[in-house]
N, C-alpha and C positions, 0 to 999 in steps of 0.2 A: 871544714866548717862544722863536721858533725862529730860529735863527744861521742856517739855511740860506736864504736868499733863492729869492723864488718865480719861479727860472724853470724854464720848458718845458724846456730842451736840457741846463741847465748844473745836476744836482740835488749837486754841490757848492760852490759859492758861499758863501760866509760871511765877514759880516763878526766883526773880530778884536774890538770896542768891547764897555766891560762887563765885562771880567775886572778883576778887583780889585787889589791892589797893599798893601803889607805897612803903606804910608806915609799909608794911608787915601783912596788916591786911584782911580780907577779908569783904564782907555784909551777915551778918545772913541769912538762910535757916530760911523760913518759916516767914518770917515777910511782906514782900510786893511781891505783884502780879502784873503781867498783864494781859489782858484775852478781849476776844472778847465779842460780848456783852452777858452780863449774862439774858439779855430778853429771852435766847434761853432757859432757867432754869425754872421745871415746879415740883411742890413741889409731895412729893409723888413715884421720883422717886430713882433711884442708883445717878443719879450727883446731885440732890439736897442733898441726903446723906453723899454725898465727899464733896460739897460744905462746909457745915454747920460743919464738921467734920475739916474743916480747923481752924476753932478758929476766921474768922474774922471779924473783928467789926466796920470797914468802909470798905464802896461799893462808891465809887468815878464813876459816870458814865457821860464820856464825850461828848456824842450824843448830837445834836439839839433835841428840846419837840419834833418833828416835827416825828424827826424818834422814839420817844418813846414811841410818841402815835400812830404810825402803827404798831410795832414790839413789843414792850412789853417792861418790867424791867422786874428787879429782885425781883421774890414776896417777899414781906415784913416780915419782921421774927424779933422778939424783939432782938436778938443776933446782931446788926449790923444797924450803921445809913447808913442811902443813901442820897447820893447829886446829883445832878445834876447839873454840871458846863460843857456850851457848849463852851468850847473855841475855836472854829471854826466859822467864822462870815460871810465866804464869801463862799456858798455853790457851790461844784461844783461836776460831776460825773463822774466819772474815767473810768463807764463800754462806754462811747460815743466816748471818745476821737478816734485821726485817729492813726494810726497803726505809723505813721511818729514822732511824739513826742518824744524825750527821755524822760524815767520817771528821771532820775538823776536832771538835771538840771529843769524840770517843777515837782517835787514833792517837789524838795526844796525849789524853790520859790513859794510855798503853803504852805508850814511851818513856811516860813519865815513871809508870811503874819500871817498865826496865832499866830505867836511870836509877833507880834506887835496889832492884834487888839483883842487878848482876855486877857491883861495883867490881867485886873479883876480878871477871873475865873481860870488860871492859879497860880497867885499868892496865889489865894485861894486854890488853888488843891495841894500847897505846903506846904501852913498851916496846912491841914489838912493829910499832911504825916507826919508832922512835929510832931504835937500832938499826933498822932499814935503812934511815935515811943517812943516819952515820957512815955508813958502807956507798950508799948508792947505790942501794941494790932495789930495783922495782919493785913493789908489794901490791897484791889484791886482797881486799875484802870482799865477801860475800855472804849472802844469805840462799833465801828461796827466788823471789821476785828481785831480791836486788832494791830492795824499797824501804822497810820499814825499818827492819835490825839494820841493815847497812846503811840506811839514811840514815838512822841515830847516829853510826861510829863516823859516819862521814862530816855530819854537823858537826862531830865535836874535835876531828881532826881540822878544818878549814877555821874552827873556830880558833884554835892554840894558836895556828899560823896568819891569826888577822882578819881573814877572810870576813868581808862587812855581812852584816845578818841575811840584808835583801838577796847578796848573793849566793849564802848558804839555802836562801828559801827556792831561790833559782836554781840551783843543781837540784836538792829534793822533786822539786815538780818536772825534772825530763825524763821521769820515769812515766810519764803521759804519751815519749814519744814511743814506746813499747808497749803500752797497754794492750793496744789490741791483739800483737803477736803471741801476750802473756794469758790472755784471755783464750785464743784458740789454744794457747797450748794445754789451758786447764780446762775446757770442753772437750778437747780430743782423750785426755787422761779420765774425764766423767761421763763417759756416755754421752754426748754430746749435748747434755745440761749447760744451763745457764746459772751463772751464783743468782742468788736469792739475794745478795746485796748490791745493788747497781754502782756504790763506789770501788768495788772489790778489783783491785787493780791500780786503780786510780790514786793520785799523788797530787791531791787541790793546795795550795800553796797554806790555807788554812792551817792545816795539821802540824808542818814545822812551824811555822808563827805563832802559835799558842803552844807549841812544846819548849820554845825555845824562851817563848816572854814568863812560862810555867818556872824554867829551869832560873831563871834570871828573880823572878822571884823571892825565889827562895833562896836562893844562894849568894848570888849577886853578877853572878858572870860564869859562865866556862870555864874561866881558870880557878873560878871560889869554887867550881863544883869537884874542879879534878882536885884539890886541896883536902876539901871537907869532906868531901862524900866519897874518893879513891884514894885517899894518903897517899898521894903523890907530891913530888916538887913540881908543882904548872911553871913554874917561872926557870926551872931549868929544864923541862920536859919542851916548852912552846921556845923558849931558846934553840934547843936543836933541831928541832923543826922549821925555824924561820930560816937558819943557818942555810941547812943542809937543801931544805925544799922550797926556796926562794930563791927566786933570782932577779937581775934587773931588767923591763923591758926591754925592747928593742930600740934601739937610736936609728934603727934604718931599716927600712920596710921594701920590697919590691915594687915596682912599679903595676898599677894594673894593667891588666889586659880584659878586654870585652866579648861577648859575644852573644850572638841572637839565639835565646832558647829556641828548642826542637819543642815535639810532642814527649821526647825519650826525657825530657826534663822535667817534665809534672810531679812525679812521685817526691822527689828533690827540691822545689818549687814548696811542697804542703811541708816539708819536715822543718821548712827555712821559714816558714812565714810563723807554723804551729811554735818554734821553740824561740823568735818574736816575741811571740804574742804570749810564752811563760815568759820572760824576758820583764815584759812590761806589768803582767802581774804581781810579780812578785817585787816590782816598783812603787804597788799601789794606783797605775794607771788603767783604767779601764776602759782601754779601748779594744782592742783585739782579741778572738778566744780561740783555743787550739780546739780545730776541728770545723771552721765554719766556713774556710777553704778546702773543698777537695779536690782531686787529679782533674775532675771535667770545670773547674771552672780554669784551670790553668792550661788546659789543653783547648777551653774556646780564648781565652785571651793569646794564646800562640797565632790560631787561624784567624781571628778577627784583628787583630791587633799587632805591637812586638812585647815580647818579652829579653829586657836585656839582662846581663851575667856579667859579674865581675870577678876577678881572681888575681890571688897575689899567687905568683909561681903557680903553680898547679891546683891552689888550695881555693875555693868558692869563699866569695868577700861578700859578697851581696847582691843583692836584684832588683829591679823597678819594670812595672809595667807601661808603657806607651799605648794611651787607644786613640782614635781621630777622630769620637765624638763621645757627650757623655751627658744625655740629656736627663739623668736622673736626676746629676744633680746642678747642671746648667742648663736645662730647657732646648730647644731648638736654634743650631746657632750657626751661621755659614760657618763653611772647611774654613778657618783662620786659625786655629789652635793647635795644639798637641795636648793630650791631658795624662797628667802622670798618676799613677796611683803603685799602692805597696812600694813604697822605697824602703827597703830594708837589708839591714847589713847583719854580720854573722856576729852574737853579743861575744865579746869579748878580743878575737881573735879575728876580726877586721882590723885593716890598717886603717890607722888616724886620715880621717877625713873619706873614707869610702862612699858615705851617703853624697856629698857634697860631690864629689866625681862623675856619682852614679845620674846623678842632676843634671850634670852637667853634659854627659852622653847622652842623656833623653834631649834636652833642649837643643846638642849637635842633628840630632833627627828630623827632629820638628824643623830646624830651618832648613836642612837640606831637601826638605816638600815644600819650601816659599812659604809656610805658615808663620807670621810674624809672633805670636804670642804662646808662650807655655801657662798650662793654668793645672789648679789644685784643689782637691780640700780637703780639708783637716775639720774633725769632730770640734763642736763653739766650746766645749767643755776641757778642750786640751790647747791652755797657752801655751804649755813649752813647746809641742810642735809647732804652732803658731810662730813663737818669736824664733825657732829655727829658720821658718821658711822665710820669715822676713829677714833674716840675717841675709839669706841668698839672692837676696833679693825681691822678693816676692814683696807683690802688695795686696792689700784686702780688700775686694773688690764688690763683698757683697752678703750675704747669709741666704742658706737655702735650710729654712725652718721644718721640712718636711723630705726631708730625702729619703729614697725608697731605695736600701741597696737589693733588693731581693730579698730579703729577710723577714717581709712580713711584718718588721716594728719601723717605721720611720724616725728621723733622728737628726738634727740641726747640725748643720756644717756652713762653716766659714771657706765660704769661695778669695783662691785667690789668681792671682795672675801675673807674668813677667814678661813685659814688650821685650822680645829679641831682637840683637842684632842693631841695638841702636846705643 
């Protein structure tokens, strides 16, 4: 369920495989990376064994010499060439900036500038995915953070091969789900300082949305950019790329299997709700925000409540909470119900129809305590989960114009409800 690969040093890793594509196809698992810098990589260890055990055979590293020769590479190893292409020309630091800055609008006019004075090393950084993918041989890109230079090379790789914008803005923003790992590791290197810019780290969906509608612009697309601005062929370059790192979904999915979260499940519970709730950002929906669930409210809905888990083979699909009452935002009300809350599935890489499942095991619950009715609610501002739940059956039962999740802002929700068992 999770894009970010388990290592110790490097907590942005991620493979790019599994975004979708308009033409019903998907990008191969396992074939291109992104990852922070692999300088953090020291041979001898468990992640250089994960590393090397990935299969890949170019190391794309986008740093200036400057910072490679104070932080290190990636030790040399015959399995894999290394390049170094700085497409970054105009050096600036993030952790200075004043707290007044937006990063949306001032990170994308730093992209933009790198879009224009590294076409060189860029161009080059797309050759050599290019050639990658002809072989099939696994490739990473990297930077420092894994964010900003690598988010640019990554937009404009997803971009050749199709990939729709809102999901290119989706991968940009799961560099949120490492921020804080990237944060302690740049207090630990600073005297235990704090950056002077509170987005310093951070990856608001903002920045590639205005770098992207910047580069569109002006140019007209992606591929007018790799044309005009890289002398390249886009139309034979996004050719081999679609080839080579496309494939077609799956016609046949596992069956799920279920199971009742533990307390051990919390940490896993916030990474699945937080990369959600990018999910839905980067859709333009504003319901959810990373960060507003943490371990203790998932570790009291374990003890007070259930928490259920879905999985295709071994791999996490999704999860919903079950409580047995829920007076914030239905008032006082006899044991008759079950109330579901967080149903949510893993974007991309749940099997078709997970949510609808996952529903469907809360509401087996609920009757197996004699409670006749399952109930919901959904934010008045969000029809489409609305006409979801009524697709499942659910009816609208009611509006609670002042709901208080905790948060301090109350906020109107559409009550709803499904008589079971009848």
């Amino acid at each position: 369920m999770d894009r970010h690969l388990p290592f110790d040093e490097l907590p942005n890793f991620r493979d790019l495989g599994g975004y979708p594509t308009p033409d019903g196809r998907r990008v191969r698992p396992g074939l291109l990376y992104r990852a922070d810098s692999l300088g953090k990589l020291s041979e001898n260890t468990d992640d250089w064994t994960r590393f090397l055990g990935l299969g890949i055979g170019t190391v794309i590293d986008l740093r200036y010499p400057w910072e490679i020769e104070r932080r290190g590479r990636v030790p040399e190893h015959p399995s894999f060439a290394y390049h170094n292409l700085s497409i970054e020309h105009r050096p600036y630091d993030q952790a200075v900036l004043t707290p007044d800055i937006e990063p949306g609008p001032y990170l994308a006019e730093r992209y933009a500038e790198v879009a224009e004075d590294g076409t060189e090393e860029i161009g080059r950084a797309l050759e050599l995915v290019a050639a990658a993918a002809e072989t099939g041989t696994p490739l990473v890109f990297h930077c420092a953070s894994g964010k900003d230079r690598t988010g640019l090379l990554a937009a404009l790789v997803l971009g050749l091969l199709g990939v729709p914008e809102e999901t290119i803005v989706e991968d940009f923003t799961l560099t949120e789900l490492a921020t804080p790992a990237l944060l302690s590791a740049w207090q630990t290197r600073n005297g235990g300082r704090t950056p002077a810019w509170p987005a310093w780290g951070h990856a608001p969906e903002a920045v590639m949305r205005l770098f992207l509608a910047g580069l569109t612009s002006r140019y007209g697309s992606v591929e007018d950019y790799v044309t005009k601005a890289l002398s390249l062929d886009a139309t034979a370059l996004s050719t081999t790329l679609r080839d080579k790192l496309l494939e077609e979904k799956p016609t046949a999915w596992p069956e799920l299997t279920y199971r009742r979260a533990t307390e051990a499940d919390a940490v896993m519970l916030v990474r699945l709700r937080d990369s959600a709730a990018l999910w839905q950002l980067a859709r333009g929906i504003d319901q959810w925000k990373p960060g507003e669930k943490d371990e203790a409210h998932f570790l009291r809905r374990v003890r007070e409540g259930e928490v259920w888990l879905a999985y295709a083979d071994e791999t996490l699909a999704g999860a919903c909470e079950l409580w047995w009452d829920d007076p914030a935002a239905w008032g006082p009300r006899p044991p008759d119900a079950g109330y579901v809350h967080r149903l949510m599935t893993t974007p991309h890489t749940a099997p078709p129809g997970t949510g609808r499942r996952l529903l469907a095991q809360a509401e087996s619950r609920i009757t197996a305590t004699g409670r006749p009715y399952a109930r919901l609610d959904c934010l008045s501002s969000n029809p489409r989960l609305r006409a979801y739940y009524e697709s499942a059956g659910y009816t609208v039962v009611g509006e609670q114009r002042a709901k208080d999740g905790g948060s301090g802002n109350p906020y109107a929700v559409t009550l709803m409800e499904r008589r079971l068992g009848g």
